[in-house]
C-alpha positions as CSV (number, residue, x, y, z in Angstrom):
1,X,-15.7,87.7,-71.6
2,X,-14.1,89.7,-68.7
3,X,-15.3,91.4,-65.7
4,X,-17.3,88.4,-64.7
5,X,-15.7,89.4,-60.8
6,X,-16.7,92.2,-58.0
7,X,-15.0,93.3,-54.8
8,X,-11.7,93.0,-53.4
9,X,-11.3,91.0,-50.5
10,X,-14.5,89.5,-50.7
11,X,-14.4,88.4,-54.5
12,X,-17.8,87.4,-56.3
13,X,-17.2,85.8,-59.7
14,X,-20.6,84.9,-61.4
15,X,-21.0,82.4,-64.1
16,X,-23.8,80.9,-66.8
17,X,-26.7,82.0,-68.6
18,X,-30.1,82.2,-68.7
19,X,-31.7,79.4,-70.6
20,X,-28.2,77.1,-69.9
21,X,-27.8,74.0,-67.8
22,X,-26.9,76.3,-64.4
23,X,-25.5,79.2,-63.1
24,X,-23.4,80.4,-59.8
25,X,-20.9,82.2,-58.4
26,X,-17.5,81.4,-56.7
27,X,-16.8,83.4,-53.6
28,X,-13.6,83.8,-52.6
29,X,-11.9,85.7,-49.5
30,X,-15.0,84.6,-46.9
31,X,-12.7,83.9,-44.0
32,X,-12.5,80.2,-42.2
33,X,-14.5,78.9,-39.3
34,X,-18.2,80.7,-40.3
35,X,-20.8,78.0,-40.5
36,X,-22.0,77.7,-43.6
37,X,-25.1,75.6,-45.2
38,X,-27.2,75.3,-48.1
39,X,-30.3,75.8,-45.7
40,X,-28.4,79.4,-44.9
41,X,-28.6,80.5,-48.3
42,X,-32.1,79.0,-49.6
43,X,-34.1,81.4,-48.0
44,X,-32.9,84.6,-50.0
45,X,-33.1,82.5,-53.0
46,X,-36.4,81.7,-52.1
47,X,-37.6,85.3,-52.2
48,X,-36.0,86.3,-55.1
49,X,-37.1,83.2,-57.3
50,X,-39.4,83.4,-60.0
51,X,-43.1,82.1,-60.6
52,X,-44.5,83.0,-57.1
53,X,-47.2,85.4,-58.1
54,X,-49.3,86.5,-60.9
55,X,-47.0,89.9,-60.8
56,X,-43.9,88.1,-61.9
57,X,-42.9,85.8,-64.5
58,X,-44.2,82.1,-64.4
59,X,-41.3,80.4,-65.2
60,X,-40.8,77.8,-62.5
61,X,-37.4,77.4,-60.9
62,X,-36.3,76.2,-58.0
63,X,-33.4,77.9,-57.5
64,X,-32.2,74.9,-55.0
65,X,-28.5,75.8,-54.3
66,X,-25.6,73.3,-53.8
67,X,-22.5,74.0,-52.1
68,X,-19.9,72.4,-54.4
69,X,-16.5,73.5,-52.5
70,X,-15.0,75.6,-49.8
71,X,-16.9,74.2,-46.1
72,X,-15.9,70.8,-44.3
73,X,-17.9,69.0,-41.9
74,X,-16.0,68.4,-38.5
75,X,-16.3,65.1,-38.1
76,X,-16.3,65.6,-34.3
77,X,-19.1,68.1,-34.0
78,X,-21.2,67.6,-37.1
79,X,-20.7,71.6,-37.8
80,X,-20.6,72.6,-41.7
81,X,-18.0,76.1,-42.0
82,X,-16.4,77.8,-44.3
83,X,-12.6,76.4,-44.8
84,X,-11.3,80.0,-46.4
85,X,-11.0,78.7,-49.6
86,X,-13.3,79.2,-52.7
87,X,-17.0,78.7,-52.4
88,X,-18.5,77.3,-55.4
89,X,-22.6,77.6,-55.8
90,X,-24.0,76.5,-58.3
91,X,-28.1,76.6,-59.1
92,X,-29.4,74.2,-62.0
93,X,-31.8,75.9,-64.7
94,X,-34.6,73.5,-64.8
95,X,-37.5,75.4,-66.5
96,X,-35.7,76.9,-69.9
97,X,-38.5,77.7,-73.3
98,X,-36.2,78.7,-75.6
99,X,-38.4,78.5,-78.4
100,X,-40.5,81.7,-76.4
101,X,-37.6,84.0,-78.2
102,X,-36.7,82.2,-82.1
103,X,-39.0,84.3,-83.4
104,X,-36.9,87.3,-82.3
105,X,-33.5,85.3,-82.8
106,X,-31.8,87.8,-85.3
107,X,-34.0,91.3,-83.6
108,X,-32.7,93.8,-80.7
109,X,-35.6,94.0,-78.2
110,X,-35.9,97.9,-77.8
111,X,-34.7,99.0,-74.6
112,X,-32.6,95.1,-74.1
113,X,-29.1,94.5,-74.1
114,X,-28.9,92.4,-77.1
115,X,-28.1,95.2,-79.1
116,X,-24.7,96.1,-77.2
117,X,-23.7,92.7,-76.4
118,X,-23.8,91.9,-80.2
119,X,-21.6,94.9,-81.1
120,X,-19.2,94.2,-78.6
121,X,-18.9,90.1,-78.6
122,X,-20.4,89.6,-82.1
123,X,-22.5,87.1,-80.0
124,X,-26.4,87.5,-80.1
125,X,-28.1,85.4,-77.3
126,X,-31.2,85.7,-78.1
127,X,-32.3,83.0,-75.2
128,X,-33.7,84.7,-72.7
129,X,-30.9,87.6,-73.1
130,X,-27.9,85.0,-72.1
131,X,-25.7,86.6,-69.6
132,X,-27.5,89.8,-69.8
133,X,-30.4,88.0,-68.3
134,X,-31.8,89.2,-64.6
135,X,-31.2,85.4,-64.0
136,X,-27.8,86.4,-63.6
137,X,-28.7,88.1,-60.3
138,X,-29.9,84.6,-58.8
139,X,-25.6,83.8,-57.8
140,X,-25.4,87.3,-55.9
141,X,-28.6,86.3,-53.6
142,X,-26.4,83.7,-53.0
143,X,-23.6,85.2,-52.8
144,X,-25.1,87.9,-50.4
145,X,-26.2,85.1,-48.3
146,X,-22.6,84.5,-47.1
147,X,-21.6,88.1,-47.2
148,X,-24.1,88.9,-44.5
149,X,-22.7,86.2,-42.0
150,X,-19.3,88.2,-42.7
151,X,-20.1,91.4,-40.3
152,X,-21.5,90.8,-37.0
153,X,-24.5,92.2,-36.6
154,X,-25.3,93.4,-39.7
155,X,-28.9,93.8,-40.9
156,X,-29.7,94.1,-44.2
157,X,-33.5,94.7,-45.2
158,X,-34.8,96.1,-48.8
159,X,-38.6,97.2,-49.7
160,X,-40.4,98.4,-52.8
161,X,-41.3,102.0,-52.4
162,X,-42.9,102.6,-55.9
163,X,-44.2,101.3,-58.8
164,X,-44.8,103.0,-62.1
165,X,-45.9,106.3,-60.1
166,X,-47.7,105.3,-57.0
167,X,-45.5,105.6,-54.0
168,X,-45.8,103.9,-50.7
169,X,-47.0,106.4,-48.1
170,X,-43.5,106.4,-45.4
171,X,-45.7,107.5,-42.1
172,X,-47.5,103.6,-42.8
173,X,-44.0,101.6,-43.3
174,X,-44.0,98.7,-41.3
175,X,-40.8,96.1,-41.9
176,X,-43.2,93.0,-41.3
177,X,-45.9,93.8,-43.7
178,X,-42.9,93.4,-46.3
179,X,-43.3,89.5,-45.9
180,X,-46.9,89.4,-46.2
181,X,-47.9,90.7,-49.3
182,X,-45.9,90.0,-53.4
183,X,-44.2,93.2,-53.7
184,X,-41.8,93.3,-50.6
185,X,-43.8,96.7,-49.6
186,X,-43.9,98.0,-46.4
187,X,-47.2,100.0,-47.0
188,X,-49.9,97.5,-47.0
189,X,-52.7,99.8,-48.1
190,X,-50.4,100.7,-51.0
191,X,-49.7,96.7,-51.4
192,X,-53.6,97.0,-52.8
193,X,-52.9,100.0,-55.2
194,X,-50.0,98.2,-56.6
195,X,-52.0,95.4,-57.0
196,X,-55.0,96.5,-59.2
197,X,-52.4,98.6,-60.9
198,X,-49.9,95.8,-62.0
199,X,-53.1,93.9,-62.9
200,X,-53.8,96.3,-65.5
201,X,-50.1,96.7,-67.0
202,X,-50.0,92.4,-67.5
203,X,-53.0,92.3,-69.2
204,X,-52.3,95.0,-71.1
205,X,-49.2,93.3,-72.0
206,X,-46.8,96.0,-71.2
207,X,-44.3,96.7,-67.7
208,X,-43.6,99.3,-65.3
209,X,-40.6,100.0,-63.5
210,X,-39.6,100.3,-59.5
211,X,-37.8,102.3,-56.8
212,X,-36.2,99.9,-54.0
213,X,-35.1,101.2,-50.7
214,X,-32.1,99.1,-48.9
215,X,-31.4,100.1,-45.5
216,X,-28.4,98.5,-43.4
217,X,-28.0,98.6,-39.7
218,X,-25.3,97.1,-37.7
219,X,-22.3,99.1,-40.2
220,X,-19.0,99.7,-38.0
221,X,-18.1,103.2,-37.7
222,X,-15.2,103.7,-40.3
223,X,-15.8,101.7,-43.5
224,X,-14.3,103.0,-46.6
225,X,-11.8,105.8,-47.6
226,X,-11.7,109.5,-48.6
227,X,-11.0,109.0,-52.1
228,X,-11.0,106.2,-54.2
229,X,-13.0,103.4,-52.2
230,X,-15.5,105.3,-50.9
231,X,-18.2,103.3,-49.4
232,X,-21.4,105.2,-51.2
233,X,-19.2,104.9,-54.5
234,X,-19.0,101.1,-54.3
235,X,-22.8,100.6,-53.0
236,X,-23.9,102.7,-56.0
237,X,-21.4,100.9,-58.4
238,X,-22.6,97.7,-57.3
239,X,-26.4,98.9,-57.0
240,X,-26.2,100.3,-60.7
241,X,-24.7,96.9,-61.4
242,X,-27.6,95.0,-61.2
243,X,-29.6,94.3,-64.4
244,X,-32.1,97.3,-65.6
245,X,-31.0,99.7,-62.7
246,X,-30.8,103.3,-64.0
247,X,-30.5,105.4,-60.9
248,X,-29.3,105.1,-57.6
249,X,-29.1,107.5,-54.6
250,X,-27.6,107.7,-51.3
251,X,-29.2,109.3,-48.1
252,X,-31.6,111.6,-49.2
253,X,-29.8,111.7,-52.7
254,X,-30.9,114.3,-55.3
255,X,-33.8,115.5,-52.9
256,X,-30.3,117.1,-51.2
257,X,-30.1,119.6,-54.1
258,X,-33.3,121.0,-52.4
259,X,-31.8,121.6,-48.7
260,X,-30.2,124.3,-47.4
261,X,-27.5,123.6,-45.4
262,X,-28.6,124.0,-42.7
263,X,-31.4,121.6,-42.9
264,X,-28.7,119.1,-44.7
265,X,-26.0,118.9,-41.7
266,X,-26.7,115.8,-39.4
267,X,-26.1,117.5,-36.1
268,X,-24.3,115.5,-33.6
269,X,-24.6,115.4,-29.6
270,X,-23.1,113.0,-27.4
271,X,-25.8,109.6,-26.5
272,X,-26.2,108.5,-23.0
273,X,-24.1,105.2,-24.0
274,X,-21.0,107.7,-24.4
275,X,-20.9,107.8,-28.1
276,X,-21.5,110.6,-31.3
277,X,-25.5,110.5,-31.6
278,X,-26.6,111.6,-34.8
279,X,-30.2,113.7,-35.0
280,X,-30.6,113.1,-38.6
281,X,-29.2,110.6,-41.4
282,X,-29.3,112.9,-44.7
283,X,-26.5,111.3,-45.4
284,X,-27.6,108.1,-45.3
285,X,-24.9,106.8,-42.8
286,X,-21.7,107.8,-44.9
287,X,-19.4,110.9,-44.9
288,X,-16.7,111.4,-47.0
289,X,-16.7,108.0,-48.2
290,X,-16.6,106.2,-44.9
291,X,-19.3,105.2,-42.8
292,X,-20.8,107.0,-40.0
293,X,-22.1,104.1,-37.8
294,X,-25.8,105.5,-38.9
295,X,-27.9,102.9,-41.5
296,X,-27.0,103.1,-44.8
297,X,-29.4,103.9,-46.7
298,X,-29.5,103.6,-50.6
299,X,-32.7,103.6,-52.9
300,X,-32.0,102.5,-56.7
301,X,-34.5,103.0,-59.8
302,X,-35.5,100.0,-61.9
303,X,-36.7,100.3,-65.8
304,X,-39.7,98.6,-67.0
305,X,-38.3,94.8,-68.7
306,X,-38.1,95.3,-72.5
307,X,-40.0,92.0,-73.1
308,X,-43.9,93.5,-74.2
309,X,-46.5,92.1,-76.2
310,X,-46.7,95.8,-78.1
311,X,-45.0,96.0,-81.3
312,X,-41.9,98.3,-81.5
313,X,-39.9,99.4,-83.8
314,X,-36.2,97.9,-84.4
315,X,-33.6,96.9,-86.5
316,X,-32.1,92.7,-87.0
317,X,-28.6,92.0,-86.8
318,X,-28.2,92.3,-90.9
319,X,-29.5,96.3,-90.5
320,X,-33.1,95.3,-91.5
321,X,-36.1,97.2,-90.1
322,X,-38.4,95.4,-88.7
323,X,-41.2,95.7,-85.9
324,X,-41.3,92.7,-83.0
325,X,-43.0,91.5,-79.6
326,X,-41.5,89.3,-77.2
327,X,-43.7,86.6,-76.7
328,X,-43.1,84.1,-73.4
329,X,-43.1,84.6,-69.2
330,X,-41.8,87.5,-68.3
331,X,-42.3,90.0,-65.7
332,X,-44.8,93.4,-65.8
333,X,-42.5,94.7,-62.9
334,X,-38.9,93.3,-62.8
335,X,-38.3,95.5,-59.6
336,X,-40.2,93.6,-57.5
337,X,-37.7,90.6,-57.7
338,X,-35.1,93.2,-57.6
339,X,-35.8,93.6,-53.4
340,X,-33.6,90.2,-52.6
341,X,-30.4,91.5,-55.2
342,X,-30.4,94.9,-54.2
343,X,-29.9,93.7,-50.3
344,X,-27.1,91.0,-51.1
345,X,-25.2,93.5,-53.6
346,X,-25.4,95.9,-50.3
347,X,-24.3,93.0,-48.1
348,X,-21.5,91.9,-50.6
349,X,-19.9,95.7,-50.6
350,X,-19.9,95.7,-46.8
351,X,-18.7,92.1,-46.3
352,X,-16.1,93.3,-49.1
353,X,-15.4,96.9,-46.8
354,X,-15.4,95.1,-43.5
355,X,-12.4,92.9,-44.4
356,X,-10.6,95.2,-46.2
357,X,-10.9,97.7,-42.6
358,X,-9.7,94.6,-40.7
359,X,-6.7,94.1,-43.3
360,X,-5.8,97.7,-43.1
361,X,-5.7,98.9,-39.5
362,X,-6.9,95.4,-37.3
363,X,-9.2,96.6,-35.0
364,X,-10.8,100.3,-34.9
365,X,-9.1,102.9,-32.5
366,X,-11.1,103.1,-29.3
367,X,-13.4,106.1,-29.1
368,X,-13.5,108.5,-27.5
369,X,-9.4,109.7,-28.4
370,X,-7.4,110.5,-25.3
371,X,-8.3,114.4,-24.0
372,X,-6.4,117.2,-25.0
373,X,-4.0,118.1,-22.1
374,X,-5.0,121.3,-20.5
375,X,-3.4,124.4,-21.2
C-alpha cells in the first residue's frame, strides 16, 4: 500500500493497524538540537486516547509512546534532542476484541471504508477497519507533538463547536473551559447540552457527527506560495485527511459566499509596534496561499462513525444482501477525539511550511521595504 507519507520537509510516514500488535509514525526532516522526550509527546496522546468518558468508546489503551530512534542523550548535560535523523514512535495496541467484528467479517458497514479498501486491495479488514481505522490518527498526535516544537512560538489550540446540531454559543468561548469538561468545548453551558444530548444518541445506539475549530497563533508572516503550495490548500488537504472528515473551511469559509466585499476585505492600518495591523481575519490568516501573520483559522466537519447497533441495509463481499449492526466499543461522537488530530495535522503542515520558507529564502526580508525615493 502507497501514500502511507505527508509533507515535504517535514515527512510523516504512518504505519499499523487497528487491532495489530502497534502502530507509529517515522518523522523525518525535524532538524537537530530540539529536545525531545517521551514526556513531550504523552500529553497530546493523552487527550486524544480512548476510554476516558462515557461519550467515547471504552476500549482501554494507553497510548504510552516510545521513542525508538532519532534523539541522543548528551552524556555531558543529561539533555535528550533530536539528532536530524528519523524519528521512530511507535505505540503498542494493548486492548484489541477482535471477535466484536466476525460477525460482520465478510459485510461493508454502511457509510465505512471497508467497501473501497476491498475493491481497491482485494483485502477486507474487517478488525476494527485495519488501516482505515481512526486509530490511525493516534501517530499524527504524536507526530504533531514534535512538529509544534519546530516553529517558535507557535500555538496550536482546537475546540468542538457542534455536535449533531447544537452549536456552542461564540460570545461564551473561553480556551480554559476546553480542559474541564469531555468534549474539548469552549462553551461550558453548551458542555451540558452536549451532554444530555450524546446521552441520548449512545443509548439509542446510534452517532452524531462534529464541527472542530483549530486556531493557530504564532504563524510567521509569509508561509506558503501563490500557486501550488498554498498554505490553506495543504491545511485543508491534511484536515480532509483525517479519518471521517467531510468538510473543511478556512477563515470564515462558505459563510464568505454571504459577504459583500466590502464586509469581506480585512482592512489594514499600521500597529503602534510599526507593523500591518489587520481589523478583521475573514481570511483566516492566509492570502493568496501564504500566510498573513493573523491566526489561522480552520474549522473541519466530522461524520457520525458507521459502527450502530441499528440494522442497515448492505451487501457481503460475494454480492449477497444482507442487513448488519456492529456490535463492540465504539464512539456515539468520533469528533470529539478528533480535537487533538485536527491540531497536530495543523501543526505538522506548518512545521512542514516553516522549513520549506527557511530552505527557500533563509530568513524573511525585513519589514518595512526601503522607502520609495522622492520624486
Amino acid at each position: 500500500m502507497s501514500f502511507n507519507t505527508f509533507g515535504h520537509m517535514f515527512r510523516v510516514t504512518t504505519f499499523g493497524e487497528s487491532h495489530g500488535p502497534a502502530l507509529g509514525c517515522v518523522v523525518d526532516g525535524c532538524p537537530p538540537r530540539i529536545a525531545l522526550t517521551e514526556a513531550d509527546i504523552q500529553p497530546f496522546l493523552d487527550r486524544r486516547r480512548p476510554g476516558q468518558s462515557r461519550f467515547t468508546t471504552q476500549r482501554q489503551e494507553p497510548d504510552a509512546v516510545r521513542i525508538l530512534s532519532g534523539v541522543f542523550a548528551d552524556p555531558a548535560t543529561g539533555e535528550q534532542v533530536t539528532t536530524g535523523t528519523p524519528i521512530t514512535l511507535m505505540i503498542e495496541n494493548v486492548d484489541q476484541r477482535s471477535k466484536d467484528y466476525s460477525a460482520i467479517a465478510n459485510a461493508y458497514r454502511p457509510g465505512h471504508a471497508g467497501y473501497t479498501y476491498d475493491v481497491k486491495y482485494g483485502v477486507h479488514d474487517y478488525r476494527g477497519g485495519g488501516r482505515a481505522s481512526a486509530r490511525e490518527t493516534a501517530a499524527r498526535v504524536a507526530a504533531g507533538a514534535i512538529a509544534r516544537k519546530i516553529v517558535p512560538g507557535l500555538n496550536v489550540r482546537a475546540a468542538l463547536i457542534q455536535i449533531g446540531p447544537h452549536k456552542i454559543d461564540r460570545d461564551r468561548w473561553d480556551w480554559d473551559e476546553v480542559t474541564r469538561n469531555p468534549f474539548f468545548t469552549p462553551d461550558a453551558e453548551m458542555a451540558k447540552t452536549f451532554a444530555d444530548y450524546l446521552d441520548g444518541v449512545r443509548k439509542n445506539g446510534s452517532s452524531v457527527g462534529a464541527v472542530i475549530e483549530v486556531i493557530a497563533v504564532g504563524v510567521p508572516a509569509g508561509l506558503g506560495a501563490p500557486v501550488y503550495a498554498k498554505l490553506d490548500a495543504d491545511l485543508a488537504g491534511a484536515l480532509m485527511g483525517i479519518n471521517a472528515v467531510k468538510g473543511v473551511e478556512i477563515g470564515d469559509g462558505f459563510a464568505a459566499a454571504m459577504l459583500s466585499g466590502e464586509d469581506n476585505a480585512d482592512e489594514m492600518r499600521m500597529g503602534n509596534d510599526g507593523q500591518p495591523l489587520f481589523l478583521s481575519n475573514h481570511a483566516g490568516g492566509i492570502l493568496g496561499g501564504i500566510s498573513t501573520g493573523q491566526p489561522v483559522v480552520a474549522r473541519f466537519a466530522v461524520k457520525p462513525t458507521s459502527s450502530i447497533l441499528h440494522p442497515r441495509r448492505t451487501v457481503d463481499r460475494y454480492g449477497t444482501e444482507t442487513e448488519l449492526i456492529t456490535k463492540g466499543r465504539h464512539d456515539p461522537c468520533v469528533g470529539i477525539r478528533a480535537v487533538p488530530v485536527g491540531e497536530a495535522m495543523v501543526a505538522c503542515v506548518i512545521a512542514d511550511h516553516y522549513l520549506r520558507q527557511r530552505g527557500q529564502v533563509g530568513e524573511a526580508p525585513e519589514w518595512p521595504f526601503p522607502k520609495q525615493p522622492s520624486a
